[in-house]
MARMAR-238203 format. One line per field, with one value per atom (N, C-alpha, C, O): residue number from 1; chain; atom name; x, y, z. Coordinates in pm, 1 decimal. Example, Ala and Ser with C-alpha at 12.3 -4.5 7.8 and 13.67 -1.06 7.14 Angstrom:
BEGIN
i	1 1 1 1 2 2 2 2
ch	A A A A A A A A
at	N CA C O N CA C O
xx	1319.0 1230.0 1320.0 1423.6 1285.0 1367.0 1290.0 1340.9
yy	-569.0 -450.0 -330.0 -331.9 -225.0 -106.0 3.0 113.8
zz	780.0 780.0 780.0 846.5 708.0 714.0 787.0 803.9
REM end
This chain:
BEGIN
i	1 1 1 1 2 2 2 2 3 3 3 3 4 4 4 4 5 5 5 5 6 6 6 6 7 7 7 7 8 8 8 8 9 9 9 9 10 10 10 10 11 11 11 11 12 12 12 12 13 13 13 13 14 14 14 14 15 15 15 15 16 16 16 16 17 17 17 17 18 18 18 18 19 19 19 19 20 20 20 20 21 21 21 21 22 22 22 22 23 23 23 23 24 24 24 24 25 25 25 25 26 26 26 26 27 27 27 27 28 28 28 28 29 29 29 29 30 30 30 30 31 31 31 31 32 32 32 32 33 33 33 33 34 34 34 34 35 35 35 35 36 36 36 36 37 37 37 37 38 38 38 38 39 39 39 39 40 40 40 40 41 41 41 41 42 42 42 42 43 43 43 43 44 44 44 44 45 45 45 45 46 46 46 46 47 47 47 47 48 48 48 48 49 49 49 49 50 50 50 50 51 51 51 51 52 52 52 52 53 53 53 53 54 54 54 54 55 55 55 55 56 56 56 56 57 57 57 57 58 58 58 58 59 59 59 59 60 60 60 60 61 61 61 61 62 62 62 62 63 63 63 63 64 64 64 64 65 65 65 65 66 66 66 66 67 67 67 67 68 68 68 68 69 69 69 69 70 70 70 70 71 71 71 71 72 72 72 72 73 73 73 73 74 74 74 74 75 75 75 75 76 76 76 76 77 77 77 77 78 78 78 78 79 79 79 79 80 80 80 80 81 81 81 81 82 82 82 82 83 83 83 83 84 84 84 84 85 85 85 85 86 86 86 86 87 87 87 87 88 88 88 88 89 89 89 89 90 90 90 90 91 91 91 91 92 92 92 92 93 93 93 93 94 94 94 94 95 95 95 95 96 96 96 96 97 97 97 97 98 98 98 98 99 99 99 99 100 100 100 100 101 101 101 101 102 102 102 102 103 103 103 103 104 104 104 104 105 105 105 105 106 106 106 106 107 107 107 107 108 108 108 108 109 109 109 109 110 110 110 110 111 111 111 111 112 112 112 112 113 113 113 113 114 114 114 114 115 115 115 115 116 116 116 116 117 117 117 117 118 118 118 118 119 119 119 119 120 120 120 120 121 121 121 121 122 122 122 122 123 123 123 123 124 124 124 124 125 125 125 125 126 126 126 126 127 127 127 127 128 128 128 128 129 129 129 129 130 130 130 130 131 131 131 131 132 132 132 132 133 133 133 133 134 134 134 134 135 135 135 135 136 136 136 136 137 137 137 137 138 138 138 138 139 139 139 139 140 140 140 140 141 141 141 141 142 142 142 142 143 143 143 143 144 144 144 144 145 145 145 145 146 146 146 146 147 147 147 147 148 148 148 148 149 149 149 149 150 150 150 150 151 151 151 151 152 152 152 152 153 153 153 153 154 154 154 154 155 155 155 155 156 156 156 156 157 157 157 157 158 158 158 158 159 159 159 159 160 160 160 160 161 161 161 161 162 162 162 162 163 163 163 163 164 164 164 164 165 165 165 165 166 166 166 166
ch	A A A A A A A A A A A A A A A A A A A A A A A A A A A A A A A A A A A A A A A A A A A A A A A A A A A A A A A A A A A A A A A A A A A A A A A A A A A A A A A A A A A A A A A A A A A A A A A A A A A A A A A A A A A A A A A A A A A A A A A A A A A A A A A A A A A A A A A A A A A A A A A A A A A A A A A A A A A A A A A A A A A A A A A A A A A A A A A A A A A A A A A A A A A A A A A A A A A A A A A A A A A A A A A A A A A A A A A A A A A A A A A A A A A A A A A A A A A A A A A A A A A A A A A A A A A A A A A A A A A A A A A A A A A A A A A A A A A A A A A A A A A A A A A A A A A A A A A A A A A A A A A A A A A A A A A A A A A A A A A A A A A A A A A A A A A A A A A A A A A A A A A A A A A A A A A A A A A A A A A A A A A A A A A A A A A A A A A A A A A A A A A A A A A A A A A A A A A A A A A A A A A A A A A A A A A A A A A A A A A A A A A A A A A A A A A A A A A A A A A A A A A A A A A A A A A A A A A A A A A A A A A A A A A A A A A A A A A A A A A A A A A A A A A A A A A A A A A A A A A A A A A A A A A A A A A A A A A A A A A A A A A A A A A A A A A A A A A A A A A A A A A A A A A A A A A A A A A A A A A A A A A A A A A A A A A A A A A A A A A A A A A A A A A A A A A A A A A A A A A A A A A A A A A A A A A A A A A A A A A A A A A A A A A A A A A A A A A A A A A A A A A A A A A A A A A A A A A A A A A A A A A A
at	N CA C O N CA C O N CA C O N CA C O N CA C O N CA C O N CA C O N CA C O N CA C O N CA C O N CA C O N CA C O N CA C O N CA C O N CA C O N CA C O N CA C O N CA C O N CA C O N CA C O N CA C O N CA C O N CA C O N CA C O N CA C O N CA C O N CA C O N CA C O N CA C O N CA C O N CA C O N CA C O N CA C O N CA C O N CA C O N CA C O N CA C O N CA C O N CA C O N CA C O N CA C O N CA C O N CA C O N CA C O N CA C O N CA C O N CA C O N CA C O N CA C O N CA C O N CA C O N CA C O N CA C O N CA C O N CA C O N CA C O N CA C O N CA C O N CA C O N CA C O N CA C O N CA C O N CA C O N CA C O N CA C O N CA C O N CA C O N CA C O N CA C O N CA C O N CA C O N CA C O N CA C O N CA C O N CA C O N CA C O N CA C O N CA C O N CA C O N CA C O N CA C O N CA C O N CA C O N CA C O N CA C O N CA C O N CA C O N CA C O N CA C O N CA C O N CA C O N CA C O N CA C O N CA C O N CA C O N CA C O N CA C O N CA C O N CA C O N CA C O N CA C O N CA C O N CA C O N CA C O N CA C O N CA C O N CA C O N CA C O N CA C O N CA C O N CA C O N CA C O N CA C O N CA C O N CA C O N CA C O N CA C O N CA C O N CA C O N CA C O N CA C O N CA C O N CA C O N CA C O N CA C O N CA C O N CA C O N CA C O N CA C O N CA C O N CA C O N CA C O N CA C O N CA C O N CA C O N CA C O N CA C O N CA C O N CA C O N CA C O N CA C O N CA C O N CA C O N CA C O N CA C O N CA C O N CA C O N CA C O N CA C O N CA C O N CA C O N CA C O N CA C O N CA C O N CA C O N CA C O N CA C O N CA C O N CA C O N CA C O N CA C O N CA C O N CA C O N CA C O N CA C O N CA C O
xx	-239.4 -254.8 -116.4 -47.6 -80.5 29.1 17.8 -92.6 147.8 96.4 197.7 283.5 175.3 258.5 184.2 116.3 230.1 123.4 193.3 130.1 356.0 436.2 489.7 456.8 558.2 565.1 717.1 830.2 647.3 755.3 876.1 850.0 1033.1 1132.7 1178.4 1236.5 1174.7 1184.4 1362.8 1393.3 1466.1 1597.4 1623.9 1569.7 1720.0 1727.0 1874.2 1954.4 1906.2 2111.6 2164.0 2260.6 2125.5 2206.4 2205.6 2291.1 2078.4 2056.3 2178.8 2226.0 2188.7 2215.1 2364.4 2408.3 2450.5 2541.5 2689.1 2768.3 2684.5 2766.6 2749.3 2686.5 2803.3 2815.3 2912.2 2901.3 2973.3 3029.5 2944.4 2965.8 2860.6 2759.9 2676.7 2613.3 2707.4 2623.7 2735.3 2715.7 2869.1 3003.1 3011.4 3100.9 2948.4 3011.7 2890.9 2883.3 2822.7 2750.3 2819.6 2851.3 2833.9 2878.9 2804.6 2773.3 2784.2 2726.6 2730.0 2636.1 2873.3 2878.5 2822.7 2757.8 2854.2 2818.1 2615.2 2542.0 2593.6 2424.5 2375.4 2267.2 2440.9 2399.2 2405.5 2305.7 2546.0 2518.4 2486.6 2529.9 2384.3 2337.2 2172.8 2098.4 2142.5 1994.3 1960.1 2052.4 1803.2 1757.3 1628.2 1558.5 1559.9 1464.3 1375.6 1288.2 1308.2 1217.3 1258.5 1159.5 1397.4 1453.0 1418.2 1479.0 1286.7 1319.4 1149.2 1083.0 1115.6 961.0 911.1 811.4 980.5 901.0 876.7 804.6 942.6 874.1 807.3 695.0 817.4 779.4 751.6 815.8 645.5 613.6 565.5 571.5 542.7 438.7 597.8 600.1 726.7 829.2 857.0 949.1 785.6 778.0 676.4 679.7 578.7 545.3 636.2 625.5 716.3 827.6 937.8 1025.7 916.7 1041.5 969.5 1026.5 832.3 747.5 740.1 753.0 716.6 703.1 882.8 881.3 1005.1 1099.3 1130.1 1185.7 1093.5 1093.7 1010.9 1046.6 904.8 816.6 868.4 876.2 907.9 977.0 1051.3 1055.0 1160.9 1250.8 1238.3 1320.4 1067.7 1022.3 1014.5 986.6 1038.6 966.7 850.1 792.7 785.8 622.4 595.7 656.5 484.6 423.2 310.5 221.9 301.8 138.2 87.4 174.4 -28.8 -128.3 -157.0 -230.1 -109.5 -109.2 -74.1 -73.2 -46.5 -6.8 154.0 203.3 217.2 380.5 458.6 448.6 509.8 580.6 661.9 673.8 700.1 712.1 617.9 513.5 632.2 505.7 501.1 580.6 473.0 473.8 571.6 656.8 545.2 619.1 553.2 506.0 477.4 387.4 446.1 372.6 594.3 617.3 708.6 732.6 744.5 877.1 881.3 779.5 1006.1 1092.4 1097.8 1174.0 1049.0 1110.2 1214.2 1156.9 1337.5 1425.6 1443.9 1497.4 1391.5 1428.1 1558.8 1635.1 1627.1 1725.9 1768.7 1754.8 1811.5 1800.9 1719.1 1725.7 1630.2 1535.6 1486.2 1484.3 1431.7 1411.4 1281.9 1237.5 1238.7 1141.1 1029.8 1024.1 921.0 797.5 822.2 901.4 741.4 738.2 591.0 512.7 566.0 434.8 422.6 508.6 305.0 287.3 184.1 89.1 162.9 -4.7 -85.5 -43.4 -216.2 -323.0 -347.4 -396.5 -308.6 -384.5 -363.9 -302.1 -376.6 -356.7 -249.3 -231.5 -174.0 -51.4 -69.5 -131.6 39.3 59.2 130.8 203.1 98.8 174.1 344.9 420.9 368.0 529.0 555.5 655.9 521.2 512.8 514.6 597.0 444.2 454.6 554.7 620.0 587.6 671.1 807.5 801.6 894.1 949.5 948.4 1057.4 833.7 826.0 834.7 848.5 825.0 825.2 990.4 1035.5 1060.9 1212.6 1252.5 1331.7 1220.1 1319.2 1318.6 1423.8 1204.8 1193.3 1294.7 1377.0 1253.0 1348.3 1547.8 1645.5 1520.8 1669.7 1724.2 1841.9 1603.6 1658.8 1704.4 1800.7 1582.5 1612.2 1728.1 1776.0 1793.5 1905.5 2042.4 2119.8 2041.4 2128.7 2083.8 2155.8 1966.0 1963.6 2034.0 2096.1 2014.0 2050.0 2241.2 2305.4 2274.0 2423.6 2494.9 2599.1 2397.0 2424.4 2394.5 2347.1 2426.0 2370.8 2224.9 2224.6 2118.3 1978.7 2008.1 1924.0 2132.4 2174.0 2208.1 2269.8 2171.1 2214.5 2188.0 2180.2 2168.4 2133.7 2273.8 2329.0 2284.5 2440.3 2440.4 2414.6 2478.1 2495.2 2541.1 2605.8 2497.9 2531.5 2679.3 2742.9 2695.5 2836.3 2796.6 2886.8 2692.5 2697.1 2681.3 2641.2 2744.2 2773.9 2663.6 2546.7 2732.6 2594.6 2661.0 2779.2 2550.9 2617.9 2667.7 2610.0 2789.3 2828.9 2740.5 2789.9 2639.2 2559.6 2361.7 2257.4 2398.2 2273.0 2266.0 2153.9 2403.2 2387.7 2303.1 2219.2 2386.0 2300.5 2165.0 2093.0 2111.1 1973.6 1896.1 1800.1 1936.5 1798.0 1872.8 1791.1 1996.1 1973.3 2073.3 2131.3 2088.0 2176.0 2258.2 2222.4 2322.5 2382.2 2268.4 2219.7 2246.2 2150.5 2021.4 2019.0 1909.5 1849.9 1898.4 1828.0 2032.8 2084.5 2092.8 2078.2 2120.3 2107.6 1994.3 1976.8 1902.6 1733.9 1665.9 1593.3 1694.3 1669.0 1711.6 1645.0 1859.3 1914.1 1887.4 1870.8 1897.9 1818.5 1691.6 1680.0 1583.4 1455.3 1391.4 1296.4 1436.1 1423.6 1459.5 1407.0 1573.1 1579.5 1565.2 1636.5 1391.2 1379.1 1468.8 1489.7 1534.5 1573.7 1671.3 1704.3 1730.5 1878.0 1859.4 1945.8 1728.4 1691.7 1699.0 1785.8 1587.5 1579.8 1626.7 1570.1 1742.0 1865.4 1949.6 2002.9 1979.4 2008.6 1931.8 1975.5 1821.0 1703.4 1693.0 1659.3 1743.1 1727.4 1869.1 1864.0 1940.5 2042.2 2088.9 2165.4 2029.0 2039.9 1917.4 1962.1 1778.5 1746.7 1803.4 1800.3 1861.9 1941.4 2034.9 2051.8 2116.7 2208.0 2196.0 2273.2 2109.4 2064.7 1962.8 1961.8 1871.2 1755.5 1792.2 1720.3 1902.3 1939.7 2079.2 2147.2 2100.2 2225.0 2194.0 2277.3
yy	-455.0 -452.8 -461.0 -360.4 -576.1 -615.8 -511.7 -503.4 -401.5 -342.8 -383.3 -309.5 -513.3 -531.0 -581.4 -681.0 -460.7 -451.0 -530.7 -555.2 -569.7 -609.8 -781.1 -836.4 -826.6 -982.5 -937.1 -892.6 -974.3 -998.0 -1099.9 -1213.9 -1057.5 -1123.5 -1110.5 -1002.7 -1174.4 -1144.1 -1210.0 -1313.7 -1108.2 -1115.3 -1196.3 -1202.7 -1271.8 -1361.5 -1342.6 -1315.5 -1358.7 -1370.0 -1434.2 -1375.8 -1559.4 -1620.3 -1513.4 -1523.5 -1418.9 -1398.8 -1247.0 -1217.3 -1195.0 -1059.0 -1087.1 -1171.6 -1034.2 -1045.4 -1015.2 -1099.3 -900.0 -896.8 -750.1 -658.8 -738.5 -590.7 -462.2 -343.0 -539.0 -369.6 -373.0 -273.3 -443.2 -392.2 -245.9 -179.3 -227.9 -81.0 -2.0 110.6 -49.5 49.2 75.7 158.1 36.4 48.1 186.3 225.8 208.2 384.5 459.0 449.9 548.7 697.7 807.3 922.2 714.9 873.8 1005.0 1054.7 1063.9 1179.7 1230.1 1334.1 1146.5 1174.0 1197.3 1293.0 1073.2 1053.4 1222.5 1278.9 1251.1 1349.2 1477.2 1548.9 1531.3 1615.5 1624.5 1708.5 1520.9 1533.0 1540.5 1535.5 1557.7 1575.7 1674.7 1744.2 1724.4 1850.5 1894.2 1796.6 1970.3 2009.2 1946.3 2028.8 1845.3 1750.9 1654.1 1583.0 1568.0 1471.6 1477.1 1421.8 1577.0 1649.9 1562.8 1539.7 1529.4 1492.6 1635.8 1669.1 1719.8 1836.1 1920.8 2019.0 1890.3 1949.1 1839.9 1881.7 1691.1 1620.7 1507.4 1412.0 1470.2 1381.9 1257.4 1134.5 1305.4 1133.2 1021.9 904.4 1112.2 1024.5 931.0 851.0 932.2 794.3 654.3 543.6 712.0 587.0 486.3 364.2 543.9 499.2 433.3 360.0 476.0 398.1 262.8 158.0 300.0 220.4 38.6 -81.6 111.8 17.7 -63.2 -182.0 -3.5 -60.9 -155.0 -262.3 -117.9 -200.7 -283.4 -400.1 -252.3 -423.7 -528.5 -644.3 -487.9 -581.8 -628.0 -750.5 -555.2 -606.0 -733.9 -813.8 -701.7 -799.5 -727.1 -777.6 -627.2 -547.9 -538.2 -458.1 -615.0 -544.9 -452.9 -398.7 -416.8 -277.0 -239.6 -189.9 -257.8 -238.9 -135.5 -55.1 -105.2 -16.3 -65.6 -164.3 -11.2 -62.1 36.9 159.9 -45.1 25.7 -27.4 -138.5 131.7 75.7 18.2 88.6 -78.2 -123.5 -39.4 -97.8 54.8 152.2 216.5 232.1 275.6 381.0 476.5 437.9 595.3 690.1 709.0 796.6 634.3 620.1 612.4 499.7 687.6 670.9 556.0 531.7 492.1 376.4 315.7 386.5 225.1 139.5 13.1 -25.6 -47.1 -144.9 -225.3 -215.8 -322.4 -476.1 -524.7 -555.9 -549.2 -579.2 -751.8 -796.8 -841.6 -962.3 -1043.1 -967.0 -1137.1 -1229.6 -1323.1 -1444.9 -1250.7 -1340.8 -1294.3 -1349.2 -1209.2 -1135.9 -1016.3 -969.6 -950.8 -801.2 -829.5 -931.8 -706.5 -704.0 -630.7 -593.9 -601.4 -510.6 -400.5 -385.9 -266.9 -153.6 -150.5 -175.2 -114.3 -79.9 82.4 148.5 175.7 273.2 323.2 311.3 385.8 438.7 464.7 523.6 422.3 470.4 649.8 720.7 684.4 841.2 909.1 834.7 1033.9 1117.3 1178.5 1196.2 1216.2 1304.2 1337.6 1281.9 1487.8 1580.4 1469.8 1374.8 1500.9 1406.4 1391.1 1295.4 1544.5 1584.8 1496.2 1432.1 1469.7 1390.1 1244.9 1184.8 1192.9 1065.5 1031.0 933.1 1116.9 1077.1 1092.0 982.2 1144.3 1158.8 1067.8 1036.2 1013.8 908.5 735.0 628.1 743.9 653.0 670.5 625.4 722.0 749.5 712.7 618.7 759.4 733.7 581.9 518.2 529.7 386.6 287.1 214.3 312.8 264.8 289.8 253.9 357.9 399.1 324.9 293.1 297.1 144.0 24.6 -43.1 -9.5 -99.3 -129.8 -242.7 -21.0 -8.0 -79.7 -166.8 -20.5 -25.9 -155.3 -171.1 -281.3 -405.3 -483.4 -587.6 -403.0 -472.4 -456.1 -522.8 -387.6 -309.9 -426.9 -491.8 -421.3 -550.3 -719.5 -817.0 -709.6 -805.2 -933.4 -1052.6 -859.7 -898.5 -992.3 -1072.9 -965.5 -1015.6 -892.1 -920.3 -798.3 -682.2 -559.9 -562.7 -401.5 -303.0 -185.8 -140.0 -176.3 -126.1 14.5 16.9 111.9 235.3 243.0 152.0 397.7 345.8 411.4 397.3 488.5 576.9 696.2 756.5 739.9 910.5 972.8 935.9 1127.9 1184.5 1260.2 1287.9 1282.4 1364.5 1440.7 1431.7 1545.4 1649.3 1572.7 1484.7 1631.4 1578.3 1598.0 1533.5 1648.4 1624.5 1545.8 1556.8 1476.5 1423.2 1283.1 1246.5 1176.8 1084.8 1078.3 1002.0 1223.7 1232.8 1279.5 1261.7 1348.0 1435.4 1314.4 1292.3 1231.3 1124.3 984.3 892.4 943.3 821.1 721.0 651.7 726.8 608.5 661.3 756.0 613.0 683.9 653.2 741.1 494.1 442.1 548.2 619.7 573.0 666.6 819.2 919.8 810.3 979.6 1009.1 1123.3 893.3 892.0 938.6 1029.9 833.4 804.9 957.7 1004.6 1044.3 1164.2 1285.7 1372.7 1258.3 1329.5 1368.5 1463.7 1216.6 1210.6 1203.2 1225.7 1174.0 1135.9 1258.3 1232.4 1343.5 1431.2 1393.1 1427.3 1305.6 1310.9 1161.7 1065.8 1208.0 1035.5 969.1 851.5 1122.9 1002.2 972.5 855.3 1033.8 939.8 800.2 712.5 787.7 645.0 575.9 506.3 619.5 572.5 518.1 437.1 573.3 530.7 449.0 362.5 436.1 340.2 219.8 124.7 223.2 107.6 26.8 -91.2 131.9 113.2 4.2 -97.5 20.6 3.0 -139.1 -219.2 -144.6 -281.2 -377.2 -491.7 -372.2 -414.6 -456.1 -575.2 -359.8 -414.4 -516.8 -616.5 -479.0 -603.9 -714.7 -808.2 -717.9 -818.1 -953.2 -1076.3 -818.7 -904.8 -930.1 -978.0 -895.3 -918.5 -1006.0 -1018.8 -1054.7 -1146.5 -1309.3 -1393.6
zz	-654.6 -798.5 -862.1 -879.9 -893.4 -1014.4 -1122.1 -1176.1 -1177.5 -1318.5 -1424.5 -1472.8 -1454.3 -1562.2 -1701.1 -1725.8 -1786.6 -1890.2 -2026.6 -2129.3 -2001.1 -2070.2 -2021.4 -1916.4 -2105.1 -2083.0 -1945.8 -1965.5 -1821.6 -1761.9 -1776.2 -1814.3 -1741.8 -1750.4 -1607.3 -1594.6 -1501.7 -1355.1 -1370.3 -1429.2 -1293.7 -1263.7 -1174.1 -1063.8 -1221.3 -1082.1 -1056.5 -1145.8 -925.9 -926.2 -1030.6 -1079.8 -1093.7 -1157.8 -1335.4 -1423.4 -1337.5 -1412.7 -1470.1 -1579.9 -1353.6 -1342.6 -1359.8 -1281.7 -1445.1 -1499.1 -1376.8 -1334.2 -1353.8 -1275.3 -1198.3 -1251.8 -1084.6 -1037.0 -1150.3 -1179.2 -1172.7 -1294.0 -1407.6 -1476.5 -1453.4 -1516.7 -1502.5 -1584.3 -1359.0 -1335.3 -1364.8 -1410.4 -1343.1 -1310.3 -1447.9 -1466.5 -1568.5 -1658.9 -1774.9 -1891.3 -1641.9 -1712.3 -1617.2 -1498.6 -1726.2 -1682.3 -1615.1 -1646.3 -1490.3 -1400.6 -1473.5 -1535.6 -1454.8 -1502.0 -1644.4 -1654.9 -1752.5 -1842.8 -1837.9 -1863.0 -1798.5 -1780.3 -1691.1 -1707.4 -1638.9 -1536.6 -1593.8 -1587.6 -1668.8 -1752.1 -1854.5 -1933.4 -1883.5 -2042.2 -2054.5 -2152.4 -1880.4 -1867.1 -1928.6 -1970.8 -1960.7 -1969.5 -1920.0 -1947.5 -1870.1 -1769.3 -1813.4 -1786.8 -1872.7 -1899.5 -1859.9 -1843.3 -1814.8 -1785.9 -1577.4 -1485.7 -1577.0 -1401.5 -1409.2 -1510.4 -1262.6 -1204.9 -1202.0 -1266.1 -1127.8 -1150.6 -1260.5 -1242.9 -1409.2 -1512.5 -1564.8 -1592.7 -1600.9 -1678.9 -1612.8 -1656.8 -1480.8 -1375.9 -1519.6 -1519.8 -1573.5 -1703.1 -1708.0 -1744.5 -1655.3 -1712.5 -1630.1 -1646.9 -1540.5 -1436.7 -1467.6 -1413.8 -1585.4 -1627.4 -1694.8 -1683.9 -1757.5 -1843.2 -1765.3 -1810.6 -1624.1 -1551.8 -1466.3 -1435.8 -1440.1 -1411.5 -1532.2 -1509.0 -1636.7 -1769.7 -1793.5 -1825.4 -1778.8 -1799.4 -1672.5 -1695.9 -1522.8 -1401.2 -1435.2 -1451.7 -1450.8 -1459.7 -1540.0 -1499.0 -1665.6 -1725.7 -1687.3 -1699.1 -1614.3 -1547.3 -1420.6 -1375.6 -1386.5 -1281.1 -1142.0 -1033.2 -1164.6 -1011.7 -1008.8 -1082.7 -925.1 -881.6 -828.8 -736.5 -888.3 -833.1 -784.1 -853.6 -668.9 -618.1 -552.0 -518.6 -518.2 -448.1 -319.3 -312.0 -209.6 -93.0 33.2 30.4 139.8 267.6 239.0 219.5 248.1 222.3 395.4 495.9 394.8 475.6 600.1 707.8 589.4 670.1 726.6 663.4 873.7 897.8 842.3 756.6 804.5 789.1 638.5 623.7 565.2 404.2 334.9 349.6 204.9 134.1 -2.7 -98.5 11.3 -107.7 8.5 106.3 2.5 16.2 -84.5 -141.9 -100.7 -175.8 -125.4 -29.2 -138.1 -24.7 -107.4 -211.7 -119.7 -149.4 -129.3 -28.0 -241.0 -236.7 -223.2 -282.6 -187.9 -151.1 -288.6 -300.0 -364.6 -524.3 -592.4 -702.3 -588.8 -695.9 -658.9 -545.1 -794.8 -737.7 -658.1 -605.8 -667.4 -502.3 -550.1 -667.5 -448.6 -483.0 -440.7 -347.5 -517.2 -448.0 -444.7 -536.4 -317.7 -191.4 -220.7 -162.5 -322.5 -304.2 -264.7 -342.0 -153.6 -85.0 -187.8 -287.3 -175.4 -253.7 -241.0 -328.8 -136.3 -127.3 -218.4 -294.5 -280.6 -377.4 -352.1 -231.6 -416.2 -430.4 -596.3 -686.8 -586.1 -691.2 -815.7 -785.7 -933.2 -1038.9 -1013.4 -1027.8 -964.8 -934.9 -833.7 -864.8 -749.4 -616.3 -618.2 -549.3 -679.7 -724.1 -777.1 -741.2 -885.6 -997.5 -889.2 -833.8 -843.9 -732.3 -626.4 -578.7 -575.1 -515.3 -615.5 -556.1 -742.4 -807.5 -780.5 -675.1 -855.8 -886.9 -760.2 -753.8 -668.8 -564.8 -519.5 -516.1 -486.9 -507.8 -567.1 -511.7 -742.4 -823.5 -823.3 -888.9 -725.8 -711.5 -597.2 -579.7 -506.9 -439.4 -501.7 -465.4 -656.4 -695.6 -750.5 -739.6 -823.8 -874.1 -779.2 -819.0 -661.8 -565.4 -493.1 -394.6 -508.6 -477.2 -586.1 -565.2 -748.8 -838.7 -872.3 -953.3 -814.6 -781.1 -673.6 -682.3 -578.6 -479.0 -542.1 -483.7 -631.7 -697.9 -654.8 -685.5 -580.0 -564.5 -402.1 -362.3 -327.3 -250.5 -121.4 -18.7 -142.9 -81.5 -165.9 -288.7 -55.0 -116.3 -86.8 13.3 -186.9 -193.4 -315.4 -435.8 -226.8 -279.1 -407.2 -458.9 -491.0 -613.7 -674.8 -779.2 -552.6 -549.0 -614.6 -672.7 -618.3 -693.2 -569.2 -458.9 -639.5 -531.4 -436.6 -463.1 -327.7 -231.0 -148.6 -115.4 -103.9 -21.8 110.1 174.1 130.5 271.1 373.1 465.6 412.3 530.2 501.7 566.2 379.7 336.5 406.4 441.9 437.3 527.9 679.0 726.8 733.5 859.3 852.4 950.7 730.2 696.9 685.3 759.1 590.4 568.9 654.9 651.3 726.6 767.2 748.0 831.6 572.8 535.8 389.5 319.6 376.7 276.7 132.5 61.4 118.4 48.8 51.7 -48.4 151.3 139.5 145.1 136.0 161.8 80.2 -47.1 -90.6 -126.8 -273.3 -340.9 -421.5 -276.3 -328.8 -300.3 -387.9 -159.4 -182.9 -272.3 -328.5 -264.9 -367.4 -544.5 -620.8 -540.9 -644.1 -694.7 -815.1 -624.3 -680.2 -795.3 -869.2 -794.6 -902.6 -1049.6 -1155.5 -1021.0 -1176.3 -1225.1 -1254.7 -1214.0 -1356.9 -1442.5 -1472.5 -1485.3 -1615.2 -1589.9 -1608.6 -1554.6 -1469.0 -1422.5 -1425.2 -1376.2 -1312.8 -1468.2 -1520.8 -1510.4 -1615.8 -1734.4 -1807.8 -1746.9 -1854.5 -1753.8 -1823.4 -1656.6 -1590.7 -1612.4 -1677.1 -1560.3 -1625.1 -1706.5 -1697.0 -1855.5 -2015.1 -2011.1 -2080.4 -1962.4 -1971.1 -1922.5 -1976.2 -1820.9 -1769.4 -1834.4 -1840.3 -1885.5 -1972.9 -2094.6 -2125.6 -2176.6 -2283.1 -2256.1 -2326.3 -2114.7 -2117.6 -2066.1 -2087.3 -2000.7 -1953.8 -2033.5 -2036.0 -2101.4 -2158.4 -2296.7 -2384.4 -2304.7 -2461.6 -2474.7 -2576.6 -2362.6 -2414.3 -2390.1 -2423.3
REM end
């Protein structure tokens, strides 16, 4: 199931401006300016909103068996364009999802960082033993963070505006 409820604009390499386009938000600032509604676990609905700014962006989003074993989403990361995210049909908690949405999208970020040619970290920081905990530094991020929507999210906003508006 495709959910794009808005006129898609699908990214293409030629489209995507450049890699310091991402360099040019302020982690830090974005990070301390959250507030406990900006969290999946107080305010999980805020993943529709990151859901609705990706599609536009041209990420698909479907209901499926995710590509991994034992992964209830994965990202296929396209070669020149963004990619689909694969999320299990089974039920999970709203908190859970929303968490599993975010973290997803935090791949996308880091394909779109790689400029749709590669998936490339987004440089925020992580505990020094989260590489070896989840794997890759890329999925050290996506764990680290998947809590905070909106962090994804104004990231999101952000590359929409510049992108879809110049």
């Amino acid at each position: 199931m495709f959910l794009c409820f808005f006129v898609c604009l699908p990214i293409s390499a030629d489209t995507l401006l450049k890699r310091s386009l991402l360099d040019e938000i302020s982690f830090v600032e974005i990070n301390e300016s959250l507030k406990p509604n900006d969290f999946c676990t107080e305010n999980p609905i805020i993943s529709q909103q990151i859901i609705d700014v990706g599609t536009r962006l041209g990420v698909q989003l479907i209901s499926g068996q995710p590509l991994l074993a034992k992964k209830d989403a994965t990202y296929e990361a396209l070669h020149g364009s963004l990619g689909t995210i694969v999320v299990s049909p089974r039920y999970m908690s709203p908190s859970v999802r929303c968490q599993l949405i975010t973290h997803e999208f935090i791949h996308v970020l880091q394909h779109l960082r790689g400029d749709l040619k590669a998936v490339i970290p987004m440089g925020w920081p992580i505990p020094s033993n989260a590489i070896l905990r989840f794997g890759s530094l890329q999925e050290a991020e996506a764990y680290v963070y998947q809590n905070k929507a909106a962090l994804v999210l104004k990231y999101l906003l952000f590359i929409e505006r510049n992108i879809l508006n110049d």
